[in-house]
N, C-alpha and C positions, 0 to 999 in steps of 0.2 A: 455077417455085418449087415447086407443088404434085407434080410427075414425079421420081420418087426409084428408084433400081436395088434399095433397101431402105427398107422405112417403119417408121421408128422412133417408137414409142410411150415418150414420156417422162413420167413421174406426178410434175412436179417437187414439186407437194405433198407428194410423199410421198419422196423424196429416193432414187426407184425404178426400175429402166427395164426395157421392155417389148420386146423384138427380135423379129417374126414378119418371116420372110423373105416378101418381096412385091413380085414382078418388075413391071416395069411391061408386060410382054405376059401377067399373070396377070391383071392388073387385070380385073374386069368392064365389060360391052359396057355400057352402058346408056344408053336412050333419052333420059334425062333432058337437057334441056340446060342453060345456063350461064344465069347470070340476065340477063343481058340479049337472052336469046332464051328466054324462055320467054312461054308466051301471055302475053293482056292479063287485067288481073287483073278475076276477075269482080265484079260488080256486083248492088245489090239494086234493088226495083224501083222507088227514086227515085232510081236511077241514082249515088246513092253506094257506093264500093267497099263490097265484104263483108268483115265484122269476121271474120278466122280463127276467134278464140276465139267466135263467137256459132255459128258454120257446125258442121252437124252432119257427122265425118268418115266421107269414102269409107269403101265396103268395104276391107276387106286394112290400113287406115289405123293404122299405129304408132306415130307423133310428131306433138304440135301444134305447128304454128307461130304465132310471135308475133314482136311486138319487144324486141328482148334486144339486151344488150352482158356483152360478159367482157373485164374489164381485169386488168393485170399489176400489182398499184402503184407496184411499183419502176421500172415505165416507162407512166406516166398519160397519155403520148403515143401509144400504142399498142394500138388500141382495136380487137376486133374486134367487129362488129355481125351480129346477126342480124335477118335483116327477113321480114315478116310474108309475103312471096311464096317464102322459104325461102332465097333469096340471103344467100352470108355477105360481109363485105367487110372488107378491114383500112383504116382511115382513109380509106374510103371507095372504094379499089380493091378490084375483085371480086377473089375466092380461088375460089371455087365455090359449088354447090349443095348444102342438105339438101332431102331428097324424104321427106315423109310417111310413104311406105313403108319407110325406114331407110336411106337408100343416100347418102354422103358423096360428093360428085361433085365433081372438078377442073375445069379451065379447059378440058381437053381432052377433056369431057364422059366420063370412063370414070370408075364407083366404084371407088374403092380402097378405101373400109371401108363394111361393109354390116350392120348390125343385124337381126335375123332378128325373129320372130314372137314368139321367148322372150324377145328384149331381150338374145343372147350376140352379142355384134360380132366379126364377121370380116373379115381380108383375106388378097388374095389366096390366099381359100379354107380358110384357116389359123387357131384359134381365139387371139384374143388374149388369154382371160383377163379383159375386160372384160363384163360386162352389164348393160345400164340396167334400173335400177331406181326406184321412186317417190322424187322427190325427188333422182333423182341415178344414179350411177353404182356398183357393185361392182367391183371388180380384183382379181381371182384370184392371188397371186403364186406360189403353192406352196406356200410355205412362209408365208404374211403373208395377209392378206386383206385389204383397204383398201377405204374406205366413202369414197366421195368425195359431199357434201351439197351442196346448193345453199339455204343457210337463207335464211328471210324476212329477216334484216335485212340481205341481201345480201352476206354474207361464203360464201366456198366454203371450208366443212370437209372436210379429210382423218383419220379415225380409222383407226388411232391415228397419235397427232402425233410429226412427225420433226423435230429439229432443223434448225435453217437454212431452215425449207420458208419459199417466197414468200407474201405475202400477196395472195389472187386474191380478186376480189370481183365483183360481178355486178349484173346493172341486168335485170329482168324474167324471169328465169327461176325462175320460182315456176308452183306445180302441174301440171300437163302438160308445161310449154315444159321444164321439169327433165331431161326426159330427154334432148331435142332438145339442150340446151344442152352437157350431157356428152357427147356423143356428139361435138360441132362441136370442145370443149373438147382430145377426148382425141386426136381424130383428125385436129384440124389445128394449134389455136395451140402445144401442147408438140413435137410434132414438127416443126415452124417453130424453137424456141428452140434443138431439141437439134441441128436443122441449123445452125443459128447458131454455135453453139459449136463446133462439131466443125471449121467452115472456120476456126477459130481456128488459128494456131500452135501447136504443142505449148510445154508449158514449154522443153525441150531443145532444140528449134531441131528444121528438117524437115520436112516435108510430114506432113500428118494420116493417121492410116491408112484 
């Protein structure tokens, strides 16, 4: 699902779309593995697990993890979850991994988008225009600049607002996870939908191009 010949970045919010070409032998190598092979999670010294949000982060460390969900409303069946060891899941199947360090990782353990030190996300080596910022996300359009929010009362703000955009809402990405949460947000559930649509039939009848 996650293995694409092109990874398409969709800002349905913002009714925008985002094309960096990104082969899947450009993808990055990395070590990181899938969440069900990743160590065991560490522990404090009454032997209950360690609270992310209490752990002071690694060097080089650019995203906190927590537990989070980002839902679509127009489909309340369709839930992705972020979990506090950095595993993402959709309704409870793995998608892949977020790594602290910024690197968006597939099922086949290779990052295909990677957020740098500045918060500008790439793939396939290729600037997409996106960089996390406090509270959320920035997208570059050229011509448009789009402020994607993650507010406290759990709704996801796109500035400035487009007509028809979906209603996206959120469950724990507040302060820090904000960024983690955009990043999960941009680089996997819209490009999932825009995949979606695309193995649709054209109106005219045909094979998709």
């Amino acid at each position: 699902m996650i293995r694409r010949t092109r990874l398409v970045f969709v800002l349905a919010v913002a009714g925008l779309l985002v094309t960096p070409a990104c082969d899947d032998g450009a993808a990055t190598k990395t070590e990181t593995k899938p969440a069900d092979g990743e160590p065991a999670e560490a522990k404090s010294a009454d032997g209950e697990p360690a609270k992310p949000a209490e752990a002071k982060p690694s060097d080089g460390a650019m995203l906190t993890m927590g537990a989070a969900k980002l839902i679509d409303e127009s489909k309340p069946d369709q839930v992705i979850e972020l979990r506090p060891d950095g595993g993402i899941a959709l309704n409870g199947s793995p998608l892949g991994v977020v790594s602290t360090d910024g690197k968006l990782v597939g099922p086949d353990g290779r990052a295909f988008v990677v957020a740098g030190a500045d918060g500008k996300v790439v793939a396939g080596g290729k600037s997409t225009g996106i960089e996390l910022v406090d509270g959320g996300a920035r997208i570059d359009m050229g011509k448009k600049i789009i402020t994607l929010t993650f507010a406290e009362d759990g709704k996801i703000v796109a500035e400035p607002k487009s007509d028809g955009e979906p209603s996206l809402r959120h469950e724990g990405c507040t302060g820090p996870v904000a960024k983690t949460c955009a990043l999960v947000l941009l680089g996997m559930m819209l490009p999932m939908a825009r995949e979606t649509k695309a193995a649709a039939p054209p109106a005219g009848g045909g094979s998709p191009p």
